[in-house]
C-alpha positions as CSV (number, residue, x, y, z in Angstrom):
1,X,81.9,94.5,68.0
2,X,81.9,98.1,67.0
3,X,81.0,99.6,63.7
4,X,82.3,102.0,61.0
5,X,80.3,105.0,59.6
6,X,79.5,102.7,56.5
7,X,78.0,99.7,58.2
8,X,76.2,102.2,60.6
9,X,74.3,103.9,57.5
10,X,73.4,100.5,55.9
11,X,72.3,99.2,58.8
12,X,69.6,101.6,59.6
13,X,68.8,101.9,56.4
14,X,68.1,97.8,55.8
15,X,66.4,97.7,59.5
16,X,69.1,95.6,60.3
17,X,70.9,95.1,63.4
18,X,74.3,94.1,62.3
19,X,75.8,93.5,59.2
20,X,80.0,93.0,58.2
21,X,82.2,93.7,55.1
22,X,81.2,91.0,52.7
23,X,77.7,91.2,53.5
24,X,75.0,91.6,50.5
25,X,72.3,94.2,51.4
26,X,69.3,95.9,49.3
27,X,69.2,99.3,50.7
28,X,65.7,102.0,50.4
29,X,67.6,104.7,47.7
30,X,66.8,108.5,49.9
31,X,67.8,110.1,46.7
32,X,69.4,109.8,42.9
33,X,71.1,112.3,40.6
34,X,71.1,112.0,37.0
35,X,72.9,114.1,35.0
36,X,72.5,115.3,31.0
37,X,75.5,113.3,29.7
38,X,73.9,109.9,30.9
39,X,70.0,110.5,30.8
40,X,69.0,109.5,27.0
41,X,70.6,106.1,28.3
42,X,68.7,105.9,31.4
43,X,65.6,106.7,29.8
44,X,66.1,104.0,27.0
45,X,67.0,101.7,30.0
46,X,63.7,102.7,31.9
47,X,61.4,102.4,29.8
48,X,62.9,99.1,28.2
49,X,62.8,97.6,31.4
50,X,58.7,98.0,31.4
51,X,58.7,100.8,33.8
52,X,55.5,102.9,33.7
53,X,56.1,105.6,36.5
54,X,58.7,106.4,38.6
55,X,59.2,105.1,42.1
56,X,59.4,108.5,43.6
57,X,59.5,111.3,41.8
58,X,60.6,113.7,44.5
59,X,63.8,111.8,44.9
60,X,64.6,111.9,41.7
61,X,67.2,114.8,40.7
62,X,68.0,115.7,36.5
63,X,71.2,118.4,36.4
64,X,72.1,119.6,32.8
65,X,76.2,120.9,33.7
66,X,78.9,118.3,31.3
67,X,76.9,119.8,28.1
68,X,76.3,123.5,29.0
69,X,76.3,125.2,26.9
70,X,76.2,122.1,23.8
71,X,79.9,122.6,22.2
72,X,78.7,119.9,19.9
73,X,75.3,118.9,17.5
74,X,74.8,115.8,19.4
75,X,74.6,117.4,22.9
76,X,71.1,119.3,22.4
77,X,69.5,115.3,21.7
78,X,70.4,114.8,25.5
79,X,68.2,118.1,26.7
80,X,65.6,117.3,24.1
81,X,65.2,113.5,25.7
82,X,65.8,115.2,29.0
83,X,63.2,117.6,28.6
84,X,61.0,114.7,27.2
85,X,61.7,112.6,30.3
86,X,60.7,115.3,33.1
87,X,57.4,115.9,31.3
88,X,56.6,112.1,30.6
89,X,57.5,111.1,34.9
90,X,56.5,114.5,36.6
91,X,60.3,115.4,37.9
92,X,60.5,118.8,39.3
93,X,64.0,118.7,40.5
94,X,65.4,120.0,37.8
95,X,68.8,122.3,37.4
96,X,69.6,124.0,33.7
97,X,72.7,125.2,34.0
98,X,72.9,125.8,37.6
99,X,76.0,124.8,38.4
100,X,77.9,121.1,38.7
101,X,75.7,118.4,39.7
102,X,77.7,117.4,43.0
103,X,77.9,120.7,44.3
104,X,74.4,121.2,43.4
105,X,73.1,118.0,45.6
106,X,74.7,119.6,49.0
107,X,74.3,123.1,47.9
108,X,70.4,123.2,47.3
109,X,69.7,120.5,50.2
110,X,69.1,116.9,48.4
111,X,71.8,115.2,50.6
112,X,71.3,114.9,54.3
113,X,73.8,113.0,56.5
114,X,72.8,109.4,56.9
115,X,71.2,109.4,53.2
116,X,72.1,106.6,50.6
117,X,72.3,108.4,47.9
118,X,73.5,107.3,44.0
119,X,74.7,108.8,41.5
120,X,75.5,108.5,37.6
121,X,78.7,110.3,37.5
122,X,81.9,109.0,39.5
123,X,82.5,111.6,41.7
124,X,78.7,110.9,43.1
125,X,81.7,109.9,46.4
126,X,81.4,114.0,46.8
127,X,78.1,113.7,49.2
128,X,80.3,111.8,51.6
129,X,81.5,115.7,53.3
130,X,78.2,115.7,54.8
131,X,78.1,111.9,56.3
132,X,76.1,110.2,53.7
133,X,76.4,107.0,51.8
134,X,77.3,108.2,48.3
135,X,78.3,106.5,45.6
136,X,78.7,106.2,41.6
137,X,76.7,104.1,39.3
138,X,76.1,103.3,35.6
139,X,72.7,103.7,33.2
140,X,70.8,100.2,34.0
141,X,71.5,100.4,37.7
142,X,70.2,103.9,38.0
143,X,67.0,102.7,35.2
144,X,66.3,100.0,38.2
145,X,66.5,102.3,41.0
146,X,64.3,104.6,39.2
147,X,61.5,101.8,39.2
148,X,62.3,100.5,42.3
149,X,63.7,102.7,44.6
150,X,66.1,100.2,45.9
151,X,69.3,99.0,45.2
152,X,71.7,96.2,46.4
153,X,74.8,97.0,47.9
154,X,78.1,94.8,49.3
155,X,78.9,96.5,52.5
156,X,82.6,98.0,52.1
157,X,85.5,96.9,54.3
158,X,87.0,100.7,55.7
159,X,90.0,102.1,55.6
160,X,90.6,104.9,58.1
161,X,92.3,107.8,57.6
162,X,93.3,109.7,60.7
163,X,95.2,113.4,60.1
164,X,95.9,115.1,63.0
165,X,97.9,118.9,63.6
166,X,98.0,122.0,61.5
167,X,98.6,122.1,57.9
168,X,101.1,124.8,56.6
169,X,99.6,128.1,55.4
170,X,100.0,127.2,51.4
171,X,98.9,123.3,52.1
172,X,94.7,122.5,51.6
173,X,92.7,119.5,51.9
174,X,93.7,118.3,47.6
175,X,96.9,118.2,49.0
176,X,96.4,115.7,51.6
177,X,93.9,114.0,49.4
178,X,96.6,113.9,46.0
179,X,99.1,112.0,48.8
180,X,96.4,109.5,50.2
181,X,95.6,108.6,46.4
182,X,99.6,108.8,45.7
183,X,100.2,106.4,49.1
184,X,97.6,104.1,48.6
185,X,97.6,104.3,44.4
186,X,94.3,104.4,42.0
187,X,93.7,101.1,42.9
188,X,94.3,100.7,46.8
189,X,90.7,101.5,47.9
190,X,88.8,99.5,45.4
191,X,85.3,99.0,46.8
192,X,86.2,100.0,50.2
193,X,84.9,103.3,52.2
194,X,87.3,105.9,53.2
195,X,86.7,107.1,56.7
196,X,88.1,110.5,57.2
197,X,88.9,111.7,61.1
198,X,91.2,113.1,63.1
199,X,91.7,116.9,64.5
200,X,93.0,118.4,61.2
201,X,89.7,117.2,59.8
202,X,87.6,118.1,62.8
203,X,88.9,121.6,61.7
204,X,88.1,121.6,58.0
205,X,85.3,123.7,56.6
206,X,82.6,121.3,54.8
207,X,84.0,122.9,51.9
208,X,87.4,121.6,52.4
209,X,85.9,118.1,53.2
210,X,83.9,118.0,50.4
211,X,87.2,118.3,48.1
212,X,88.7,114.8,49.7
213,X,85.4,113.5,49.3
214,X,85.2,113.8,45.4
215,X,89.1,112.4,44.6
216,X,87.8,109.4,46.9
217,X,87.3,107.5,43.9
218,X,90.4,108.2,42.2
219,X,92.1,105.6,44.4
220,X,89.0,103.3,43.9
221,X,86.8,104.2,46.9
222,X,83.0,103.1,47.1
223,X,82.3,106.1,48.8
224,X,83.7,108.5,51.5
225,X,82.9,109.5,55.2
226,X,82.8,112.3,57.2
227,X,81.0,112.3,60.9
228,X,78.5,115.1,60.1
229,X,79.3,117.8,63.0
230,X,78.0,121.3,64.1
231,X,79.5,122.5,60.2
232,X,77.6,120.5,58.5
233,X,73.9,120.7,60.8
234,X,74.7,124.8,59.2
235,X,75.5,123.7,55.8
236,X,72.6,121.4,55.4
237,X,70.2,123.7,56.8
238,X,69.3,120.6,59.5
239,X,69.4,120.3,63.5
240,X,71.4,116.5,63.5
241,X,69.0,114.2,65.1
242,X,70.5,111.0,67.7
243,X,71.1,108.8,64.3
244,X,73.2,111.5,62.6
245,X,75.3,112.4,65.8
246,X,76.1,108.7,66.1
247,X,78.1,108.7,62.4
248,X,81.4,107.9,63.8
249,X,83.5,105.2,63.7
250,X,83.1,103.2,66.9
251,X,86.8,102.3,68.6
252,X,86.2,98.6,68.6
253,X,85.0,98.9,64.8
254,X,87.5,96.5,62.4
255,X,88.9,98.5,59.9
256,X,91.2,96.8,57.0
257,X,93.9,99.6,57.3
258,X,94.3,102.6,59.2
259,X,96.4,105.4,57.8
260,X,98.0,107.9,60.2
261,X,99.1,111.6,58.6
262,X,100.9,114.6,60.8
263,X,99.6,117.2,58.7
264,X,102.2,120.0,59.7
265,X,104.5,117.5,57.4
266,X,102.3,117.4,54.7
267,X,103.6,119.6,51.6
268,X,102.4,120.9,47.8
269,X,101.8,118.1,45.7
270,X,100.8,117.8,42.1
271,X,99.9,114.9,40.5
272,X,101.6,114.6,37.2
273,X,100.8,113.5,33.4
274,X,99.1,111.4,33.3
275,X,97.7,109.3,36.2
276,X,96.1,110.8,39.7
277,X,98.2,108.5,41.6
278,X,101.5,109.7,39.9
279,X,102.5,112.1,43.2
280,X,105.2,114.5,43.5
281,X,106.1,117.3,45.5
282,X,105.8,121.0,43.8
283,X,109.4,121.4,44.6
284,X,110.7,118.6,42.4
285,X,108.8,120.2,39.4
286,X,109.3,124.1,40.4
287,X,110.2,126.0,37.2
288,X,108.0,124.2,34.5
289,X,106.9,126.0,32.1
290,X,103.5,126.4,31.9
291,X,100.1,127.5,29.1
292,X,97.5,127.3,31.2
293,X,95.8,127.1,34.6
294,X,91.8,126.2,35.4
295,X,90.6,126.6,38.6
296,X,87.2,125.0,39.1
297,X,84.9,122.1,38.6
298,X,83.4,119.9,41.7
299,X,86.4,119.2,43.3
300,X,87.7,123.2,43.8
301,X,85.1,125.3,42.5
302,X,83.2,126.5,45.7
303,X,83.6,130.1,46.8
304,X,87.0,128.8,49.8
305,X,88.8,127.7,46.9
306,X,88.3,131.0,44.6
307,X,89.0,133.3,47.8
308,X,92.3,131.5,48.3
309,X,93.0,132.2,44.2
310,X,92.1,135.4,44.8
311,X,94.3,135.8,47.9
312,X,97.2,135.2,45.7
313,X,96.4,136.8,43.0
314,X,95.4,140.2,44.7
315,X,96.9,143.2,43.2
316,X,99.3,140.5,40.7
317,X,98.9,139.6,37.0
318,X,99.1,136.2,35.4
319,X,102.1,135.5,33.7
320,X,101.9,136.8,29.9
321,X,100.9,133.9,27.5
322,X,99.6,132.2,30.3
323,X,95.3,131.6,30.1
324,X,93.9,131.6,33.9
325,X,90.5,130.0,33.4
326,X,87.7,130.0,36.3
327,X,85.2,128.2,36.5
328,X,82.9,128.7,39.5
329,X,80.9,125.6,41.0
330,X,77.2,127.1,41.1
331,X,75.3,129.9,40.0
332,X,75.3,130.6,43.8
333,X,78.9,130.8,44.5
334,X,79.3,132.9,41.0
335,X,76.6,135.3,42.8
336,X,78.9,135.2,46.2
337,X,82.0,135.8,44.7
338,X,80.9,138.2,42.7
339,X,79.0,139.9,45.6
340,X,82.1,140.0,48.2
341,X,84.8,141.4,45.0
342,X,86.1,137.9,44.2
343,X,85.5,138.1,40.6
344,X,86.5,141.5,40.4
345,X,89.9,140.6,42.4
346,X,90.3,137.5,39.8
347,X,89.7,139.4,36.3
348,X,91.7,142.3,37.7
349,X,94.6,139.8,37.5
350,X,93.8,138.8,34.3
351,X,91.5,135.7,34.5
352,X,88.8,134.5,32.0
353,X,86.0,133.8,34.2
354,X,83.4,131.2,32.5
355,X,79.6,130.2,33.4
356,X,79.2,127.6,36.3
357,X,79.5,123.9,34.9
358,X,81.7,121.1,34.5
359,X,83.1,122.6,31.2
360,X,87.0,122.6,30.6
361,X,87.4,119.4,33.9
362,X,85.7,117.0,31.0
363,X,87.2,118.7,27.7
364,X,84.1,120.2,26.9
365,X,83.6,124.1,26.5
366,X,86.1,127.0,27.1
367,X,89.7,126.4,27.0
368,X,90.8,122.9,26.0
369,X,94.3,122.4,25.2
370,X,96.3,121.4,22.2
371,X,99.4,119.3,21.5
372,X,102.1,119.8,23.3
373,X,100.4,122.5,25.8
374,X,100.9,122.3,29.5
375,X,98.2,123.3,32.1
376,X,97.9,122.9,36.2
377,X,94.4,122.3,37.1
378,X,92.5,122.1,40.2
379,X,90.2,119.2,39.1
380,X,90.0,115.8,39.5
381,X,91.4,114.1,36.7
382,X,94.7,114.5,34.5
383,X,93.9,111.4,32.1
384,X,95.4,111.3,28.5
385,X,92.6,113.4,26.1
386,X,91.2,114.8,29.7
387,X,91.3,118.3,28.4
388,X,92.2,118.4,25.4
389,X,94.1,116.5,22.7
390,X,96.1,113.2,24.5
391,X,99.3,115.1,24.4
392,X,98.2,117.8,26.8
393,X,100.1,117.7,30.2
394,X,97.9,118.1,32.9
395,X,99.2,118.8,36.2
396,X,96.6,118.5,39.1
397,X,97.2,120.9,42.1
398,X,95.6,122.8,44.8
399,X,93.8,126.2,44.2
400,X,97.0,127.9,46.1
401,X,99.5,126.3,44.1
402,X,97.0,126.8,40.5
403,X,97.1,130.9,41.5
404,X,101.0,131.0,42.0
405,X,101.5,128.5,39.1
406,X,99.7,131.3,37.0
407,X,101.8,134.2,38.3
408,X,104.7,132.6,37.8
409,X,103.8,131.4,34.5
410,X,105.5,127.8,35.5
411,X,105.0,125.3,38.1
412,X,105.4,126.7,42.0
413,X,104.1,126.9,45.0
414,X,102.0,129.5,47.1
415,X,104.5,131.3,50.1
């Protein structure tokens, strides 16, 4: 019997030579990333556990982005303890307000394909663009793993997801991913792995991949795959070795569902107020008023999904009363985009253009909403209070539909 991506990773990883969905498994951790919301937690977790050092110090990642810059008193205790933590355990990966944590772990090279890799944030799925085991955790897992530097694991049953032809010109990759979370719901993929395949995918830039591999979890994935290719050997910075190459899912693998998409026939789609499996196409909601738009955060904040923006926007103004916020992923893709005329193209139009970091995505600094206000986002989440006060309408949306949204000053789509 074959195998999926998922059961390939743990297997090499546990020195095993077959394992099935179901299956409990303690796994060698490659790599962890903790980031400032969740470390005076971890730390209290650490140390209570009678931890003296840390397993591997190396492998150890701290990212300071959901409380940069502090917007509140308590947020400077979490770099104090932080701060505390790094001296205390000799850390060295460290990022002050670098950018957001998951586009840090690709960007700077901490994630290789074939990693298991873990995460205290949600989206920790977002690794998956690059072929590795990725997942989310919470404080006392990520205290043991910090100890240990293992951590047990129930292999996933797999659902495949196969898109195949040409998307139209003003479709992306959030699109396709907002309909798999609208078909399957925020609940259909609980604890399984979503394997991604399929020409349309073959085609994607690692970018583009790395979009459907953060909203994995909004429809209750364990993690996401992609078979690392010759895209991602140049985006990590790595010649793939036998074991990477072999990340695909084998034809006789079992799979619990398999999920067929023509992506010619795929079309803008938003997901409404105020659940990310609440799907609709742009065209039924065309005309909406809008206050704001915010493009950004982990999900579309990398330098493809600011160059579409600006594509649109080129030459154009946003629509008056209407706040374009951007919010660039890194400090590196702030430098590109800034390097190439992006930025230029983007406050030419009339955009506010903010620091890298997760910022307005988790209703921390610059622009949350008020009652009543309306805003189409390119992030992840459109939960009640998300961004703002809980009667905020957050429409989630592709960079191309964000930029003509913001034009138009209501809801459309990108010609």
């Amino acid at each position: 019997m074959g195998n999926t991506i998922i059961e390939k990773i743990i297997m090499k990883n546990a020195g095993l030579s077959q394992v099935k969905p179901g299956d409990i498994v303690t796994v060698n951790v490659d790599r962890v990333m903790i980031h400032d919301i969740f470390i005076p937690f971890v730390a209290d977790k650490f140390e209570e556990m009678g931890f003296t050092r840390l397993w591997d110090p190396d492998k150890v990642v701290l990212i300071y982005d959901h409380l940069v810059p502090a917007s509140q008193v308590d947020d400077t205790r979490h770099f104090r303890i932080g701060n505390e933590f790094v001296d205390k355990y000799g850390m060295k990966n460290i990022h002050r307000a670098d950018g957001i944590c998951h586009q840090l772990m690709t960007e700077a090279g901490y994630v290789k394909p074939g990693d298991v890799v873990f995460g205290t944030d949600s989206h920790t799925t977002t690794y998956g663009c690059v072929g590795a085991f990725s997942s989310g955790i919470g404080y006392t897992e990520m205290a043991s793993i910090l100890g240990t530097g293992q951590m047990w694991v129930r292999v996933p049953e797999t659902i495949k997801v196969k898109v195949t032809g040409t998307l139209p010109d003003n479709v992306t990759s959030k699109d396709i991913i907002l309909k798999l979370i609208g078909d399957l719901t925020a609940a259909g993929a609980t604890y399984k792995a979503l394997e991604f395949t399929g020409d349309t995918i073959e085609n994607m830039s690692v970018a583009s991949r790395m979009t459907m591999a953060n909203m994995a979890i909004e429809a209750g994935a364990k993690c996401a795959l992609f078979t690392p290719d010759e895209k991602t050997a140049q985006y990590c910075e790595i010649t793939l070795d036998d074991f990477q190459k072999s990340l695909v899912g084998d034809a006789d693998a079992q799979y619990a569902q398999v999920i067929e998409y023509d992506a010619s026939k795929i079309v803008p789609v938003l997901a409404c107020p105020s659940l990310v499996d609440n799907i609709k196409p742009v065209e039924e909601l065309k005309g909406t008023k809008i206050d704001q738009v915010f493009i950004g955060s982990c999900t579309n904040g990398r330098l493809e999904d600011l160059h579409m923006a600006a594509h649109i926007l080129k030459g154009k103004k946003v629509a008056p009363f209407v706040k374009l916020i951007v919010t660039p992923a890194s400090r590196k893709i702030y430098r590109q985009a800034l390097a190439d005329g992006t930025l230029e193209i983007l406050v030419d139009s009339g955009a506010i253009v903010t620091h890298p970091g997760c910022g307005l995505c988790c209703g921390r600094t610059g622009g949350i909403l008020s009652d009543g206000e309306r805003v189409v986002a390119t992030n992840n989440r459109n939960f009640l209070g998300r961004m703002g006060t809980n009667k905020v309408e957050i429409f989630l949306a592709s960079p191309k539909t964000a930029a003509a949204s913001a034009i138009a000053g209501e809801i459309t789509f990108a010609n």
